[in-house]
Structure formats: structure tokens, C-alpha cells
C-alpha positions as CSV (number, residue, x, y, z in Angstrom):
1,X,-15.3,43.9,30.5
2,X,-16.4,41.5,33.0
3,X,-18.7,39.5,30.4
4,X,-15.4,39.3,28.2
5,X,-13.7,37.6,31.4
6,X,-16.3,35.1,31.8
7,X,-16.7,34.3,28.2
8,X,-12.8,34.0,28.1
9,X,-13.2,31.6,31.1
10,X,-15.6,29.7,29.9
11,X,-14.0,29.4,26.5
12,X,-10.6,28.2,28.4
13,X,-12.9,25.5,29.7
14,X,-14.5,24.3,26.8
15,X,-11.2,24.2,25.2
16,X,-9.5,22.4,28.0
17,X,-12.2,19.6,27.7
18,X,-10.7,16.3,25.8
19,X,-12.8,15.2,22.6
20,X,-15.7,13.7,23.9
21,X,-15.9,14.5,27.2
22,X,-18.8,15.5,28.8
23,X,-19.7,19.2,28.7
24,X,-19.8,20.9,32.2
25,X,-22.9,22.3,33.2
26,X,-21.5,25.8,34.1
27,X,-20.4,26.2,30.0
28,X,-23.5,24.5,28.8
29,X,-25.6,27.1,30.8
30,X,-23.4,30.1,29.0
31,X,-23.3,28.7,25.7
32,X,-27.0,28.6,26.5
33,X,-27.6,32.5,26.9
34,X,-23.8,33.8,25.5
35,X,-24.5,33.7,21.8
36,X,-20.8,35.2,20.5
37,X,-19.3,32.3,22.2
38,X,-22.2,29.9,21.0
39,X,-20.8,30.9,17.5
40,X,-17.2,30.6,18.4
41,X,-18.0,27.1,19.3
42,X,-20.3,26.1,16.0
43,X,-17.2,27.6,14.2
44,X,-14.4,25.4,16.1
45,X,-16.8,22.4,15.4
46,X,-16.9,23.3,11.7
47,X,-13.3,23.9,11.4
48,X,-12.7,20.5,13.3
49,X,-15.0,18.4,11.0
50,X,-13.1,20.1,7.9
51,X,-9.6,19.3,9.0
52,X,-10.7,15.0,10.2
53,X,-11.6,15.1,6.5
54,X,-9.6,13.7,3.8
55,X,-7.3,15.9,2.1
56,X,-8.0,15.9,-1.9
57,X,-5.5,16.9,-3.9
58,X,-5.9,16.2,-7.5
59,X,-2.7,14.0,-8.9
60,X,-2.1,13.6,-12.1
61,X,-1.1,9.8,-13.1
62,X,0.3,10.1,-16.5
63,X,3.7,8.6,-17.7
64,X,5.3,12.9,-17.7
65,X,4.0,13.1,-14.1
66,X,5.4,9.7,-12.8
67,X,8.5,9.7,-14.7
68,X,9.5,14.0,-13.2
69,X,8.9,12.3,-9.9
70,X,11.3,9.7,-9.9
71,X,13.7,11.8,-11.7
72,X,13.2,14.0,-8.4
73,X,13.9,11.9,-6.4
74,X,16.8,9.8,-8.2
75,X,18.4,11.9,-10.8
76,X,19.6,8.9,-12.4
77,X,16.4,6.9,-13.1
78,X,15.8,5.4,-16.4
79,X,12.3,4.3,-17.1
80,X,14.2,2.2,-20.0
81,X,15.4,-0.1,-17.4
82,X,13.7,-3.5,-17.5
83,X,13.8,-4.7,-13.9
84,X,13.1,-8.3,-15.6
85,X,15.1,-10.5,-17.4
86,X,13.1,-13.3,-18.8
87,X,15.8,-14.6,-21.1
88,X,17.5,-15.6,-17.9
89,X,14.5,-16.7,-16.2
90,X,13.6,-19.0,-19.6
91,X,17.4,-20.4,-20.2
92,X,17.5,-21.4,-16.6
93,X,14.3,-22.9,-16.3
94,X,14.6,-24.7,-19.8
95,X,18.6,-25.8,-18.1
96,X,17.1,-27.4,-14.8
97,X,13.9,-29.5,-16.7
98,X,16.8,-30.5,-19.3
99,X,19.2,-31.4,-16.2
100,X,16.1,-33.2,-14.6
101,X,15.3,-35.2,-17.2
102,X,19.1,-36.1,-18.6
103,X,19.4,-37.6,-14.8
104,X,15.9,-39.1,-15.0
105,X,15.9,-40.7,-18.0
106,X,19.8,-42.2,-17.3
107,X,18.7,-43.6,-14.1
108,X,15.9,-45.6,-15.2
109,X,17.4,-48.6,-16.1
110,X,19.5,-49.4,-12.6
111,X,16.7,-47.6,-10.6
112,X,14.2,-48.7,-8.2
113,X,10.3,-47.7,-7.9
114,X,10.8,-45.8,-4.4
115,X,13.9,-44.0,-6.2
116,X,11.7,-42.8,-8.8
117,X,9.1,-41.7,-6.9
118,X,11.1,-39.5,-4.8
119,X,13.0,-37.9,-7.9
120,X,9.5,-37.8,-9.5
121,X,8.1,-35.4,-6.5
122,X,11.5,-33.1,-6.0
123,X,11.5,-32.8,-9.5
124,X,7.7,-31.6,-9.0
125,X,9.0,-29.3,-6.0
126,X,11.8,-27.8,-8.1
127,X,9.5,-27.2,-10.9
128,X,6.8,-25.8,-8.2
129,X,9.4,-23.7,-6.3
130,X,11.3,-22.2,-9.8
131,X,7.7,-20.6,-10.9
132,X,6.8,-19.5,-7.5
133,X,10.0,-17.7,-7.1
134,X,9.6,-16.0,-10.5
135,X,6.1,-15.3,-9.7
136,X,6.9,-13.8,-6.3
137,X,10.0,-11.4,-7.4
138,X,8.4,-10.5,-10.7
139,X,5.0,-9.6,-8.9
140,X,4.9,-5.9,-9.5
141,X,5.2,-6.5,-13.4
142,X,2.3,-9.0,-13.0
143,X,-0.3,-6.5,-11.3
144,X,0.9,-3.8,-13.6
145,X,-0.1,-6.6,-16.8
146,X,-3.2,-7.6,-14.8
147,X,-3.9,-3.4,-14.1
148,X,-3.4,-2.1,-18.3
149,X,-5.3,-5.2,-19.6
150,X,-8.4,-4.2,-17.5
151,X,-7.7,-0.6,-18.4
152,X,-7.8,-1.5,-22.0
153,X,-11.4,-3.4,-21.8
């Protein structure tokens, strides 16, 4: 009975200790000749370095898996809907170069070379800024292209 006091003790210690302190040299001495709590200890090592390790559950990533997900978690999720429109990125884009140019072309005449210049370079910016937004809020579709097509090679 008293040996199950002191291993209890010294066990209370040992537990008490933060992760990586230093081990006092009272428990080290029992650990030493006590070889149930020497296991208790190699077995509270183990079970820490199995619970710091990743946890790997197997997913499946197929379209069925993905799709009873989202239907989880919105009942009312299409995987029909096209987040994108590019008809209305296109008629837009193909509206402000045709806009551009209509005012660039009619101001030519009466117009003089600093004028130009400066419609020249917004006209650049616009262009720059219109595919840069469409770029930047399309950007999931684009790594999604850019993932299948190195899938498919």
C-alpha cells in the first residue's frame, strides 16, 4: 500500500510538470527503480506522440461526394449555377473599347498632343483595370482551369 502511495505521488508529479520542463530528480530516481510507473510513463509518451500527429481520414474528392456536401449544408445548391457570366463580361468590355475609340477617333482632329497622350494612357488604365477586375473576381474558375488541365496531362 505504501509503494502505491508513492508511485501515485510521484505520478501526480510527473503529470504536474509542463511539457518540457525539467524532470525532478526525486521522480527520475523512481522511474529509475519503479518499473510499473516506468511503463505508465513510456505509454503517456506514446499516446502523446500519437495524438500531435496528423489525423488522416481518407476523403473522397469525386463530383457525388462534393456535390452531397454542399447540398448539406445549403439544401438549395445547384451545381448548374454558373457563378460567371462572360457574355456580360465580353459585351461590356467590347462597349468601353468601342466607346473609347468613338471618342478617340472624334477628338483627333481639334485635339492637342498632351490631350492625346493622356486619353492614350487612361484608355490603357481602363483597359488594364477591366481585365484585372475580371481576372480577380473570376479567380476561382481560373485555378480550377489551371488545376483539370494539369490533371488531364
Amino acid at each position: 500500500m505504501k509503494k502505491e502511495n508513492e508511485c501515485n505521488r510521484i505520478m501526480d508529479i510527473y503529470l504536474g510538470l509542463d511539457k518540457g520542463e525539467r524532470v525532478p530528480l526525486e521522480v527520475t530516481l523512481h522511474l529509475l527503480t519503479c518499473s510499473k510507473c516506468r511503463k505508465q510513463v513510456r505509454l503517456l509518451k506514446s499516446a502523446e506522440k500519437l495524438t500531435r500527429a496528423p489525423l488522416e481520414v481518407p476523403v473522397p474528392i469525386d463530383d457525388a461526394a462534393i456535390l452531397s456536401v454542399m447540398k448539406s449544408i445549403d439544401p438549395n445548391y445547384s451545381s448548374t449555377k454558373n457563378p460567371i457570366s462572360i457574355t456580360k463580361w465580353i459585351v461590356g468590355g467590347i462597349a468601353m473599347i468601342l466607346f473609347m475609340l468613338t471618342f478617340g477617333l472624334s477628338s483627333f482632329q481639334e485635339a492637342d498632343k498632351g490631350f492625346l497622350i493622356t486619353f492614350y494612357i487612361v484608355f490603357a488604365l481602363a483597359i488594364t483595370s477591366y481585365c484585372a477586375l475580371f481576372v480577380g473576381t473570376n479567380m476561382d474558375y481560373f485555378v480550377k482551369m489551371i488545376k483539370t488541365k494539369k490533371i488531364l496531362k
